[in-house]
C-alpha positions as CSV (number, residue, x, y, z in Angstrom):
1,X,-9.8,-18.4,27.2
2,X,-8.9,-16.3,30.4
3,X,-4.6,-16.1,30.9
4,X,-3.8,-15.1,34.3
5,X,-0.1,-14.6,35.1
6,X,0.5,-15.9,38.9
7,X,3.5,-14.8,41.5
8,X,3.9,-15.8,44.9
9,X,6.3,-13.4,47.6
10,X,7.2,-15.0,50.5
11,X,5.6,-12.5,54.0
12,X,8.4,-12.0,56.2
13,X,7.0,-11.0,59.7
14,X,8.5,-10.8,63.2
15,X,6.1,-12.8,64.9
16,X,3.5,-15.5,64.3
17,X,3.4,-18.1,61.7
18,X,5.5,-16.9,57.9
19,X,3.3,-17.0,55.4
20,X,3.6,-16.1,51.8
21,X,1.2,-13.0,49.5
22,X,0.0,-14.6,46.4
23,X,-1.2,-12.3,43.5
24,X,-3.1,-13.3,40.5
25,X,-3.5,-10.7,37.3
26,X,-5.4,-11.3,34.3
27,X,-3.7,-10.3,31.9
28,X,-6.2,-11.7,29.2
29,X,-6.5,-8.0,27.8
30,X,-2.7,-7.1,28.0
31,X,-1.9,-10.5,25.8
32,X,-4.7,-9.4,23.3
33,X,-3.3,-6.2,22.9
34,X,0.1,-7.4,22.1
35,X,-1.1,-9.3,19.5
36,X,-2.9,-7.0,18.4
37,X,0.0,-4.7,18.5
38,X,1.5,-7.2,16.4
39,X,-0.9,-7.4,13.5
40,X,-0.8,-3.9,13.4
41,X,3.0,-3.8,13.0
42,X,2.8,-6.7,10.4
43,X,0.2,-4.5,8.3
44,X,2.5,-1.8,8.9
45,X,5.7,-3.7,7.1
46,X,3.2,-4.5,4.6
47,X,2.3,-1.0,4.0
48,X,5.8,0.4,3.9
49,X,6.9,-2.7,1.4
50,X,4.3,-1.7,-0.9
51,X,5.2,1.9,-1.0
52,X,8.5,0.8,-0.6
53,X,8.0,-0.9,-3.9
54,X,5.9,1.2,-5.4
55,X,8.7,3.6,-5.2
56,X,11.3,1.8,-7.2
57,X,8.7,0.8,-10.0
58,X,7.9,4.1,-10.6
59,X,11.7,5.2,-10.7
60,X,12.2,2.3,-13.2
61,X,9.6,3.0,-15.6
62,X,10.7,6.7,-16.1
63,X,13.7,5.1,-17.5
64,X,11.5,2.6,-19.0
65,X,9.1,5.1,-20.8
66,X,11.9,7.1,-22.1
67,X,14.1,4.9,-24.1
68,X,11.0,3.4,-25.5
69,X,10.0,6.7,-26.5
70,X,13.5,6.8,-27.8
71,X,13.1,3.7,-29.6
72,X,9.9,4.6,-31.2
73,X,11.2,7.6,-33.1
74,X,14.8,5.8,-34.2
75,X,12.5,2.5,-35.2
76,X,15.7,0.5,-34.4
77,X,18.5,0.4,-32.3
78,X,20.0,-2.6,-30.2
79,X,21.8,-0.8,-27.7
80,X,18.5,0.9,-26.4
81,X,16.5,-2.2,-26.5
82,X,19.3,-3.7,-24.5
83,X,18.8,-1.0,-21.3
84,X,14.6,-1.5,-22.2
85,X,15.1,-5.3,-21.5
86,X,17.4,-4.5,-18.3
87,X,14.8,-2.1,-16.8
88,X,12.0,-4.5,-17.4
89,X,13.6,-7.5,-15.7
90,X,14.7,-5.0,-12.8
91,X,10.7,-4.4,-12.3
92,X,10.4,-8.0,-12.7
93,X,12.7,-8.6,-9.7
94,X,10.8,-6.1,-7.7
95,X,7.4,-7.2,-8.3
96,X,8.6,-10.7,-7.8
97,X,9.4,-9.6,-4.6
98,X,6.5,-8.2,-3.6
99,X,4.4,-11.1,-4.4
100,X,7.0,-13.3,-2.1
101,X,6.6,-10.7,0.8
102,X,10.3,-10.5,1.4
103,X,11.3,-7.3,3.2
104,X,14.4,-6.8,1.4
105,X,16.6,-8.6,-0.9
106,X,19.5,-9.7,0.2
107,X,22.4,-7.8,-2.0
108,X,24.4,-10.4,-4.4
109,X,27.5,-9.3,-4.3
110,X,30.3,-9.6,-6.7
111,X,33.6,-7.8,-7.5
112,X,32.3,-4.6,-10.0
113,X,33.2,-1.3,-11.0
114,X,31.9,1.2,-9.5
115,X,32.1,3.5,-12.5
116,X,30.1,1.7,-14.6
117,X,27.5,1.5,-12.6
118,X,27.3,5.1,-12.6
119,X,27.7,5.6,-16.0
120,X,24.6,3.3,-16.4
121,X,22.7,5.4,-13.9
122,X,23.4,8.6,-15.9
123,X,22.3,7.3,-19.1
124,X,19.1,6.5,-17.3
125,X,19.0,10.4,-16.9
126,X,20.5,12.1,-19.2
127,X,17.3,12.4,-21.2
128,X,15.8,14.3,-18.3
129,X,18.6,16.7,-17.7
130,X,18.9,17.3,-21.7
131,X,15.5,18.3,-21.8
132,X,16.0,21.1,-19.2
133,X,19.5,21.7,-20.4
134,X,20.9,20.9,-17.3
135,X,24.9,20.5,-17.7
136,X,26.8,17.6,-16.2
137,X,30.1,17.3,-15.1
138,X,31.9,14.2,-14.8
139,X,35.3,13.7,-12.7
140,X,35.8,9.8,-12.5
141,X,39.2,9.8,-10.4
142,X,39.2,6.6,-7.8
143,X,41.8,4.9,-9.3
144,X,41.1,2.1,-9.0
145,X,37.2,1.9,-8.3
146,X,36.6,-1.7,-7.7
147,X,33.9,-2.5,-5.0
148,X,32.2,-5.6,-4.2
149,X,28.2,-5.3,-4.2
150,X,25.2,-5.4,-6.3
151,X,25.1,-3.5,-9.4
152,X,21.6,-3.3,-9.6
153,X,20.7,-2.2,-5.7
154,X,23.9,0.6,-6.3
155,X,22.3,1.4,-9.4
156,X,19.0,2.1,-7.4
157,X,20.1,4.3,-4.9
158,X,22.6,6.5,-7.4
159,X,19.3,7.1,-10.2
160,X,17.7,7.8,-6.5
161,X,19.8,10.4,-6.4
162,X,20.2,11.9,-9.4
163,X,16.4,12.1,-9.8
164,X,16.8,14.3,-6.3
165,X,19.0,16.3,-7.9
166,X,17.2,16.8,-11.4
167,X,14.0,17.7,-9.4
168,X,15.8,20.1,-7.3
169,X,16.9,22.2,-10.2
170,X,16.0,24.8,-12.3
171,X,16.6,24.8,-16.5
172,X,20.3,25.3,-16.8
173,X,21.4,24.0,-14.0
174,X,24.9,22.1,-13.2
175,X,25.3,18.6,-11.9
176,X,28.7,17.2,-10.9
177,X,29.4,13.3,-10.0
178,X,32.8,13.0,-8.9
179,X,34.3,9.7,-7.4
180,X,37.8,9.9,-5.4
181,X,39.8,7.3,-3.7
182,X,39.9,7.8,-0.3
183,X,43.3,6.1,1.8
184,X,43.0,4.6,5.1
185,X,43.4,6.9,8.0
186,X,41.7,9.5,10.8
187,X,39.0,10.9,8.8
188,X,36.4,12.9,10.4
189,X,34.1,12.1,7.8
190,X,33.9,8.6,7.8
191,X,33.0,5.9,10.7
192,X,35.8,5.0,12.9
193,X,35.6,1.5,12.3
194,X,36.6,1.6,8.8
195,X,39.2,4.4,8.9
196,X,41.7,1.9,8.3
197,X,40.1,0.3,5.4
198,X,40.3,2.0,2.0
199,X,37.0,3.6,0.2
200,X,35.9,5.0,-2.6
201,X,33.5,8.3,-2.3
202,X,31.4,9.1,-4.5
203,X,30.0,13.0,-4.7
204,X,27.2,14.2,-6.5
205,X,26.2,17.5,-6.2
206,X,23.4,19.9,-7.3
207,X,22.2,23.4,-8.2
208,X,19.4,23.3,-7.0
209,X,17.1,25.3,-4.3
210,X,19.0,23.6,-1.1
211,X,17.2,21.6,1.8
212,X,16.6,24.0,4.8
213,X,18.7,23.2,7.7
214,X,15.9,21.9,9.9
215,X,14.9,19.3,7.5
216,X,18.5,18.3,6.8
217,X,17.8,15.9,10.0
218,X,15.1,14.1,8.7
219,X,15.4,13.4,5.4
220,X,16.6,9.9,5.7
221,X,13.5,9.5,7.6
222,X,10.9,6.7,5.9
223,X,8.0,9.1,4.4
224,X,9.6,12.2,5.2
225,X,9.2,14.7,2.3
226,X,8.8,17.9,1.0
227,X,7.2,17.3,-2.5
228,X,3.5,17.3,-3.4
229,X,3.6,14.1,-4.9
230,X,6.6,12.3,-3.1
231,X,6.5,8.9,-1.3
232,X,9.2,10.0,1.3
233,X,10.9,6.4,0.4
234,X,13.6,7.2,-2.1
235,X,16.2,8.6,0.3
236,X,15.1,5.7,3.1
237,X,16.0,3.2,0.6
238,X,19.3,4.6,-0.6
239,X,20.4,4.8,2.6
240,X,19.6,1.2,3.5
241,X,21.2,-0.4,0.5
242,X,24.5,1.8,0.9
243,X,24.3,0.5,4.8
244,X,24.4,-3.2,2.8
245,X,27.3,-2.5,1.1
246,X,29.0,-1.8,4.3
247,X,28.8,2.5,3.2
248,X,27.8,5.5,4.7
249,X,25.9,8.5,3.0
250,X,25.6,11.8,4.1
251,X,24.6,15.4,3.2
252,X,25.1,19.2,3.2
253,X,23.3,21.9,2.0
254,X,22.9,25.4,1.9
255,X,19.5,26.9,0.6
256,X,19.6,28.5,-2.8
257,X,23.1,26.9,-3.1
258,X,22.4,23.5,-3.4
259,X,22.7,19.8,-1.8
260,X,25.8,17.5,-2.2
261,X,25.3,13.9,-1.0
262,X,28.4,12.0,-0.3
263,X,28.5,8.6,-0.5
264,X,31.7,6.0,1.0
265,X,32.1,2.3,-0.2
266,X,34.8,0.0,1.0
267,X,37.4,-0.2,-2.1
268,X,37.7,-3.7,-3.0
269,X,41.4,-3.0,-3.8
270,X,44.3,-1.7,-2.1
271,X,44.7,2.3,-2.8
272,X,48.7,2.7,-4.7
């Protein structure tokens, strides 16, 4: 089948009969290369899902493999089981979603604290930084720290970032997770649009090597990254699901120093 695309210009002349300048194009090859374009684009989403996906099943079964490595040497213990069974219906829900070929997931959200999501995420961790006797520092002040979103997408993207950090650092390192309520008002930090909203930011910060200042750009970048073995993804999808819950992330860093990411959430509560 031949398509043609057909347009017709009316001649304007100053004597003789007017007439009119018909042009044909076949544009059979142009229509086959923009479908082609678009199965190329569709096995592209297919390609970032998967490694999308791959991505937060391998995140989920570090925490996975250690507490049943836990479990193993203590034989019994119900609270352990209970974060097993929680990471196991989390790769569940991501494999489920892979076989449905959904891009994303959209975010249930529901009135939650945001602190014990985070304390949730560091138990995920702490094996990991215990075994390189890496010190964390807690300071828990949003008062109060209620958000609305998805515990489990939140819970992604802060073990996201806490694996970032443990992989930046050296044994005997320091890592600090800080939350603070944040009042409405001009904040250069924040977007304009919700300076008069109020927001709770959460800081975690490393000791690690630091991100060299030309990098700094990209590395929200899908399948940027610096490691060996890295997918490039892990960043990508913490900064998608914090742009879900209506956040904002950002980063500084100063080699040898270290890297703090800052994250903002809307508070679901008005600030006293």
């Amino acid at each position: 089948m031949i398509t043609v695309r057909v347009s017709a210009v009316p001649l304007q002349v100053k004597t003789g009969r007017p007439g009119w300048v018909v042009v044909v194009n076949n544009v059979t090859a142009a229509k086959r290369l923009e479908e082609n374009l678009w199965h190329y684009d569709r096995l592209a989403d297919i390609g970032t899902l998967s490694a999308s996906m791959a991505h937060e099943i391998k995140n989920a079964l570090v925490a996975g493999k250690t507490f049943v490595d836990l479990l193993l040497e203590k034989h019994q213990d119900a609270e352990l089981a209970d974060v097993v069974r929680r990471e196991m219906g989390r790769i569940d829900a991501i494999v489920s979603r892979m076989l449905r070929f959904v891009g994303s997931a959209q975010p249930k959200f529901v009135a939650l604290n945001l602190h014990d999501v985070l304390e949730h995420s560091l138990r995920l961790v702490q094996p990991q930084l215990a075994a390189r006797s890496i010190a964390l520092e807690r300071s828990f002040g949003a008062t109060p720290d209620r958000v609305r979103g998805d515990d489990r997408q939140l819970e992604q993207a802060f073990v996201n970032l806490l694996l970032n950090a443990f992989e930046a650092m050296e044994p005997n390192g320091k890592l600090t997770v800080a939350t603070k309520a944040v009042c409405p008002g001009p904040d250069p930090t924040r977007r304009k649009e919700l300076a008069d909203q109020a927001q709770v930011r959460v800081t975690i910060r490393d000791t690690g090597a630091g991100i060299p200042p030309e990098n700094l750009t990209r590395l929200f970048q899908p399948f940027f990254t610096t490691k060996p073995t890295g997918t490039g993804l892990g960043l990508a999808i913490t900064r998608r699901i914090i742009e879900e819950h209506r956040g904002q992330i950002s980063v500084t860093s100063e080699p040898e120093q270290g890297t703090t990411f800052q994250i903002l959430l809307p508070a679901l509560d008005a600030l006293s």
